[in-house]
TIKEVEX-147261 format. One line per 5 residues: for each residue x, y, z of C-alpha. Coordinates in nm, 2 decimals, decimal comma, padded with zeros to 4 digits. Example, Ala and Ser with C-alpha at 12.3 -4.5 7.8 and 13.67 -1.06 7.14 Angstrom:
2
01,23 -00,45 00,78  01,37 -00,11 00,71
end
This chain:
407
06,58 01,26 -02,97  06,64 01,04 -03,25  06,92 00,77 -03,28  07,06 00,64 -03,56  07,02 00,26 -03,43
06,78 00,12 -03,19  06,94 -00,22 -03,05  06,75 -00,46 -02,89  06,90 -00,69 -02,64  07,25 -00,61 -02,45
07,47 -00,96 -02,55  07,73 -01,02 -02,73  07,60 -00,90 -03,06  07,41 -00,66 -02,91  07,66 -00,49 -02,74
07,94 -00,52 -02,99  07,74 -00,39 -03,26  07,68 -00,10 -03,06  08,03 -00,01 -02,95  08,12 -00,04 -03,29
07,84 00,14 -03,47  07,89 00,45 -03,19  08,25 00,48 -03,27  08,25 00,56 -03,62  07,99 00,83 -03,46
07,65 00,71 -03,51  07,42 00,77 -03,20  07,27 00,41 -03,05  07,02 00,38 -02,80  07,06 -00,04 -02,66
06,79 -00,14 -02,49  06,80 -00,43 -02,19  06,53 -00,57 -02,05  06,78 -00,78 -01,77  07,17 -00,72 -01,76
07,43 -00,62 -02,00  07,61 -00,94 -02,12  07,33 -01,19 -02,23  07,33 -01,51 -02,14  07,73 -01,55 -02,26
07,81 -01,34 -01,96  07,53 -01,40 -01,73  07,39 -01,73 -01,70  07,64 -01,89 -01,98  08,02 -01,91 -02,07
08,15 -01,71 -01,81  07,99 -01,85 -01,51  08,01 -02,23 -01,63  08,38 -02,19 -01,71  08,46 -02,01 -01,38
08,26 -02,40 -01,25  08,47 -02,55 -01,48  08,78 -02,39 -01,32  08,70 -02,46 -00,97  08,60 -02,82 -01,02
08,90 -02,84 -01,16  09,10 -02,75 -00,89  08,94 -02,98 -00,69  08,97 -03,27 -00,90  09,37 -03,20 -00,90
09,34 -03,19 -00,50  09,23 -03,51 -00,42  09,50 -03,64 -00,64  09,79 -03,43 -00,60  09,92 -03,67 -00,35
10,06 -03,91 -00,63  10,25 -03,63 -00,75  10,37 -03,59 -00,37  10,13 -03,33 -00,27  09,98 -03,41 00,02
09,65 -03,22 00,19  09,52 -03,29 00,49  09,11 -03,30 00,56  09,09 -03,14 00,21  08,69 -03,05 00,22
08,49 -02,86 -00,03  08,26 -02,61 00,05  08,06 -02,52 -00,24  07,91 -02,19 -00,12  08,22 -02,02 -00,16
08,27 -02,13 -00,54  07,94 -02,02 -00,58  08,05 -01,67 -00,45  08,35 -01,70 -00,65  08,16 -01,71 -00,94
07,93 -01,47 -00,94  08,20 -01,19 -00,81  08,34 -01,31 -01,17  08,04 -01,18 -01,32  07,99 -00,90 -01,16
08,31 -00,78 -01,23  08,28 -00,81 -01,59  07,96 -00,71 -01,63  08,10 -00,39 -01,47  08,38 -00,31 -01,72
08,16 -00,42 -01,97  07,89 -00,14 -01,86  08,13 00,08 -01,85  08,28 00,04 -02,19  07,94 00,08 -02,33
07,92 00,38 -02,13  08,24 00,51 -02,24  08,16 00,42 -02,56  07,88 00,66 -02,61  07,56 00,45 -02,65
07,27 00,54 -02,42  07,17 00,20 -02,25  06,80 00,21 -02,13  06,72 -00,09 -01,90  06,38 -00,22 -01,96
06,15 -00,45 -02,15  06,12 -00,30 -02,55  05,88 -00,33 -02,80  05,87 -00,24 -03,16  05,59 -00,03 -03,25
05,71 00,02 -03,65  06,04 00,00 -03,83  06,15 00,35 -03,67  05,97 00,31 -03,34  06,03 00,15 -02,99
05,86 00,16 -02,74  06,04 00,14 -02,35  05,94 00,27 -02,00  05,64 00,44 -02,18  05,87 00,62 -02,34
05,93 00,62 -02,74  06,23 00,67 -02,94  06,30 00,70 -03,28  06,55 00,56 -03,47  06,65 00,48 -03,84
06,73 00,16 -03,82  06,61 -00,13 -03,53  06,85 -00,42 -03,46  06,74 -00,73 -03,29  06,98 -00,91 -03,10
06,72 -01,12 -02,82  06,92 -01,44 -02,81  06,79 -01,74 -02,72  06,62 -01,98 -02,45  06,70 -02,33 -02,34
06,53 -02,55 -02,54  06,24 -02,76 -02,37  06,12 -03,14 -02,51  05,82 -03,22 -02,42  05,76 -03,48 -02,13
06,07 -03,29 -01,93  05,95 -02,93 -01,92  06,18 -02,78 -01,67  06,05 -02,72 -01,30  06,38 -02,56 -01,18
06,39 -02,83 -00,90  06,41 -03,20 -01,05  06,46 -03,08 -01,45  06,70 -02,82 -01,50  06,75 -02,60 -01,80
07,11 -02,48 -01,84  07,01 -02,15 -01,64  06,84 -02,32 -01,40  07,17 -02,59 -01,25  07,38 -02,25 -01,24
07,13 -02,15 -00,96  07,15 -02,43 -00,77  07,31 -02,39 -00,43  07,43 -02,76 -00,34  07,53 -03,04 -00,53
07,33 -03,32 -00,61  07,46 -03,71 -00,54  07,34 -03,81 -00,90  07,25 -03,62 -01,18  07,18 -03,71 -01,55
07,23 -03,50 -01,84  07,02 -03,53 -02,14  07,20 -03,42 -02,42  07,60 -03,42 -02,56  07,68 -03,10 -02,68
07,90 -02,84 -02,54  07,62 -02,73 -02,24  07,57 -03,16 -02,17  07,98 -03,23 -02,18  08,10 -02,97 -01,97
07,80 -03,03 -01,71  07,90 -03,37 -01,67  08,28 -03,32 -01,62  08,23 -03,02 -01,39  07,95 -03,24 -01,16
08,25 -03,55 -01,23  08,53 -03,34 -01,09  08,30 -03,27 -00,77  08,23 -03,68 -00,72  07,88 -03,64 -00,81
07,78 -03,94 -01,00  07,70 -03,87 -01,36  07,51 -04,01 -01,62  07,45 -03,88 -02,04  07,19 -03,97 -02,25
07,24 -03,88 -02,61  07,02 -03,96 -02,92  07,29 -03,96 -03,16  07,51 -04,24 -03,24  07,80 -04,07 -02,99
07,84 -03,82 -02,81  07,93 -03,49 -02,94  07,75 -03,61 -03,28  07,85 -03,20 -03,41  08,20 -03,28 -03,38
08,49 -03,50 -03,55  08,44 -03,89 -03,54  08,75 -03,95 -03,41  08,75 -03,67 -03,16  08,30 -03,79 -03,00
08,51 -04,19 -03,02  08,79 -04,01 -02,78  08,58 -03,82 -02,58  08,36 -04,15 -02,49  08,68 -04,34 -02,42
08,79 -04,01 -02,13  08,43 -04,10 -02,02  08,49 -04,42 -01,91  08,80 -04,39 -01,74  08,64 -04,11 -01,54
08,34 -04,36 -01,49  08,09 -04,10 -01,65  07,86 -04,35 -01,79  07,66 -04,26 -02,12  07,42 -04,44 -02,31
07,42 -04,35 -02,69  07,10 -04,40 -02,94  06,87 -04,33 -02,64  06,63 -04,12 -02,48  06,43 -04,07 -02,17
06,08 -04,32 -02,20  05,91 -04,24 -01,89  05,96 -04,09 -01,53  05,78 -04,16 -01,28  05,82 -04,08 -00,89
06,19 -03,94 -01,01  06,28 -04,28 -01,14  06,39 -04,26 -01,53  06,32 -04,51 -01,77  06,54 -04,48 -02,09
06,38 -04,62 -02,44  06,68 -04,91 -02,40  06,51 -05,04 -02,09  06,76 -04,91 -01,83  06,66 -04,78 -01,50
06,79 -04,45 -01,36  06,77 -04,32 -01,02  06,90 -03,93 -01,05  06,84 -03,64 -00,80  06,86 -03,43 -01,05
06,86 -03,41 -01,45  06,98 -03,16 -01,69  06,83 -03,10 -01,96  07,08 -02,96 -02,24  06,94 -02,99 -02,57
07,05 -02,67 -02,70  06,85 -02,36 -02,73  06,58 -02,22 -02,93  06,58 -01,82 -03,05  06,36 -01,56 -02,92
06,32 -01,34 -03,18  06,01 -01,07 -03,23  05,86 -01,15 -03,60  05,91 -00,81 -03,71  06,07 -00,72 -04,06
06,43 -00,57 -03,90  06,77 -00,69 -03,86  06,84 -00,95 -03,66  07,21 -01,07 -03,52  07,31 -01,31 -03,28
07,13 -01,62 -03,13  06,80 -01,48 -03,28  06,88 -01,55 -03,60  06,89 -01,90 -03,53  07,18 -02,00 -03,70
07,50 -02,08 -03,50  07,43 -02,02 -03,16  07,79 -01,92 -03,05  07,87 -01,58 -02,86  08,22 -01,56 -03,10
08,00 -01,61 -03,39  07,74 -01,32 -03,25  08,05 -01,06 -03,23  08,12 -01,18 -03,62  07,77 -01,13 -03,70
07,80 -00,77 -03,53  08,12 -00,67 -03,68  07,95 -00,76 -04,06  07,68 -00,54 -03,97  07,87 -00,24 -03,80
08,20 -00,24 -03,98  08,10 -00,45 -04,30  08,39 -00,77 -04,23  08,32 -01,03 -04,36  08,33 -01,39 -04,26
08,29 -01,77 -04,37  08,02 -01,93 -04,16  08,21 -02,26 -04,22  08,51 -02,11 -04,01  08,36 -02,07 -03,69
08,56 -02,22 -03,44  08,40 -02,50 -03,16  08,54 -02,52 -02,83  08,44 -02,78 -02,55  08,63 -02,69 -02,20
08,76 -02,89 -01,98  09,05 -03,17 -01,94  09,18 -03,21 -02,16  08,98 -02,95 -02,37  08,80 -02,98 -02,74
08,85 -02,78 -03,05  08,75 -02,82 -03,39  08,70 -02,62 -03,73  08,67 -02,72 -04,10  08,64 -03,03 -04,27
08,60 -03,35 -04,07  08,71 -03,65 -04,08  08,34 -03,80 -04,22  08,33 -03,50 -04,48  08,63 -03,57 -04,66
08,65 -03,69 -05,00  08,90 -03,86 -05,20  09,15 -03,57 -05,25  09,14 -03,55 -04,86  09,43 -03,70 -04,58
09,42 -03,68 -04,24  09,75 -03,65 -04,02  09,73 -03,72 -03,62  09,96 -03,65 -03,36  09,91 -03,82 -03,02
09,95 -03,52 -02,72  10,17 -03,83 -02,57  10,45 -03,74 -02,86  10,46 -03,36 -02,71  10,73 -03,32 -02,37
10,49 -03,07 -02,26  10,20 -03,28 -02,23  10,41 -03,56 -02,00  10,57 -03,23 -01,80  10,15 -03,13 -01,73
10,03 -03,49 -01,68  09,82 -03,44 -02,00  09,88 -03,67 -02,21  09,52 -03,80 -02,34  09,45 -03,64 -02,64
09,53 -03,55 -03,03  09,64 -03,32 -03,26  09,46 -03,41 -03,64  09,47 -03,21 -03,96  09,28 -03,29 -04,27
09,47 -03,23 -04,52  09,36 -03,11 -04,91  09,61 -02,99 -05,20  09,90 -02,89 -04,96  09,68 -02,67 -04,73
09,52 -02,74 -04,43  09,13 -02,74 -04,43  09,04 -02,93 -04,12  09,16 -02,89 -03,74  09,05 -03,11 -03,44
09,22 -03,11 -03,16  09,16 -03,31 -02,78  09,43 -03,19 -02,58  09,53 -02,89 -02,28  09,55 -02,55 -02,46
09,29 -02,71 -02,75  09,11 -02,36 -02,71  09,45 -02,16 -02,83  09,58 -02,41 -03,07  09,29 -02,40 -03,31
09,34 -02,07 -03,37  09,68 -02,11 -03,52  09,52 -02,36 -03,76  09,19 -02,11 -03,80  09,43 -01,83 -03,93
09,63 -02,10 -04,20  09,28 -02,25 -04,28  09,15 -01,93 -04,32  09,44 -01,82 -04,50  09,51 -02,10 -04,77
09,87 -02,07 -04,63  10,05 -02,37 -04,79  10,20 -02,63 -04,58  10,60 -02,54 -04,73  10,51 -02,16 -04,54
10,41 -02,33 -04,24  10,77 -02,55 -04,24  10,95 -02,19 -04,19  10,77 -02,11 -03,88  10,96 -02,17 -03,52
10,77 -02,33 -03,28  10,90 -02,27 -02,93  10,96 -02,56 -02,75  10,84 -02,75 -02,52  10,45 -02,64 -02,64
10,16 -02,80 -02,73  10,18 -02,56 -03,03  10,51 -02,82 -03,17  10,25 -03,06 -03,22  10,15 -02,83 -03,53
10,52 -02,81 -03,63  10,52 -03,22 -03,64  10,24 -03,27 -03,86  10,31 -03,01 -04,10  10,67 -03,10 -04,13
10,58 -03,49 -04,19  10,35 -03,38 -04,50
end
């Protein structure tokens, strides 16, 4: 049989790409070498935010009792969140199977390979198609000197296989993977340390937001050392290039990822490109391809989780130029935020001839809210149209509502 598209690799864009292609009735044969989902669903976002949640809870636990609630011989047993976690998966990887299925593309399970631009090969088994898509994702990204051994150095898929947690670990790297690592190992009591190159942590993001971020750090005695790298290691002891002497049981290694793409002369979506390596901006990539929508690659939100969580898109603060403003809120000016006991954090727009064209935002709900601001970024809505909007109250979502209506 013949299929209109041949899609290599079942992630995001893989598998959005095909849904969408196979309901305006084209026939798609997807082809996965491991499980549906990629590494988003499998060894990514999903499973690390359902770490994030649990940690979470923990963290609260231990220190509900200055909010009056008290436990008694609260214990942690690590196992279970491990199980927790991977019943997550599974269940989504389920309903996502089975809206492929329902869906009408014919998934085929095994390793492919592209023979010409009409031909894969799979199973021993060839199909022909009219048009090949490549959506293979990426791998973590190894520097040389800590090439991952699953036990000591960890890649990012490697620490979500781990069955116990480590006293000490330190994280090499700031990005999203590095920052949430450190607050779920934090939020268990293991002692964490960060070592970025760059001049602060989360160098991608806002000044004001990496200046924050180190700030929440310290009062959660994360220690990072910025402007620094790992020099030697020897018998598990770290030396960084500043001179200081480490003792971790374990590191991470999370200095982003690196594509694997087949050099072939097809389309290619998702983290194979090699451009933004974001499982939202995949499913854009996939919907330009499938149902020809197009989208601003500048626009593509960033979201850090955790307490209080990190959002940003647009213009920041060290791109601006001299028609540009900045407005902040504190989260401490919002009722909601002192209701929550979450009251670290900010609100900031950049401002440019009466529209918005930056959001970043360190607060609870960060992950919602900068979609409001996407959508009037996006938009050019002016800041007068914003004014007649009626945020409820009390929400995080006022703290919009203040800066708008004070500019």
């Amino acid at each position: 049989m013949e299929y209109d598209y041949g899609i290599i690799g079942g992630g995001p864009a893989g598998y959005t790409a095909g849904i969408m292609l196979a309901k305006q009735g084209k026939s798609v044969v997807l082809f996965e070498k491991d499980k549906l989902g990629g590494t988003c669903l499998n060894r990514g976002c999903i499973p690390t935010k359902s770490f994030i949640h649990f940690s979470e809870l923990y963290a609260q636990a231990k220190y509900a009792q200055d909010s009056g609630i008290y436990f008694d011989n609260l214990t942690l047993n690590f196992s279970k969140i491990i199980e927790k976690k991977n019943l997550t998966v599974e269940k989504l990887r389920k309903s996502l199977e089975l809206a492929v299925k329902n869906s009408g593309v014919k998934t085929v399970y095994a390793e492919a390979c592209i023979k010409d631009k009409n031909t894969i090969v799979a199973n021993s088994e060839t199909f022909c198609v009219k048009e090949i898509i490549v959506a293979t994702g990426a791998k973590p990204r190894e520097i040389k000197g800590l090439e991952f051994d699953g036990n000591f150095i960890l890649s990012s898929d490697d620490i979500l296989g781990i069955d116990e947690l480590p006293k000490s670990i330190l994280i090499v790297g700031s990005g999203a993977i590095g920052i949430e690592w450190a607050r779920i190992m934090n939020n268990f009591g293991v002692e964490v340390t960060v070592a970025e190159m760059a001049e602060h942590l989360i160098p991608t993001a806002d000044i004001e937001v990496s200046k924050r971020i180190e700030r929440i750090f310290k009062q959660k005695k994360i220690s990072y050392y910025l402007n620094d790298s790992i020099k030697s290691i020897e018998n598990k002891i770290v030396t960084l290039n500043s001179g200081a002497i480490l003792f971790p049981e374990k590191i991470l290694v999370a200095a982003g990822r690196i594509p694997v793409c087949p050099a072939c002369e097809v389309s290619v979506i998702g983290d194979a490109c090699g451009e933004i390596q974001l499982a939202h901006y995949a499913v854009q990539q996939a919907k330009e391809f499938a149902l020809n929508i197009p989208y601003d690659k500048n626009l593509i939100p960033s979201v850090i989780y955790g307490e209080p969580e990190i959002a940003w898109v647009g213009v920041r603060e060290q791109d601006m130029d001299e028609n540009c403003k900045k407005a902040v809120l504190p989260v401490s000016a919002l009722g909601k935020s002192w209701c929550d006991e979450a009251t670290d954090g900010f609100i900031k727009l950049i401002l440019k001839n009466n529209v918005i064209v930056g959001a970043h935002i360190v607060s609870k709900e960060a992950s919602s809210l900068i979609h409001i601001l996407l959508t009037a970024i996006q938009n050019k809505i002016q800041l007068n149209d914003i004014k007649k909007i009626c945020f409820a109250h009390p929400t995080y979502a006022e703290g919009i509502f203040e800066l708008v209506i004070n500019n």
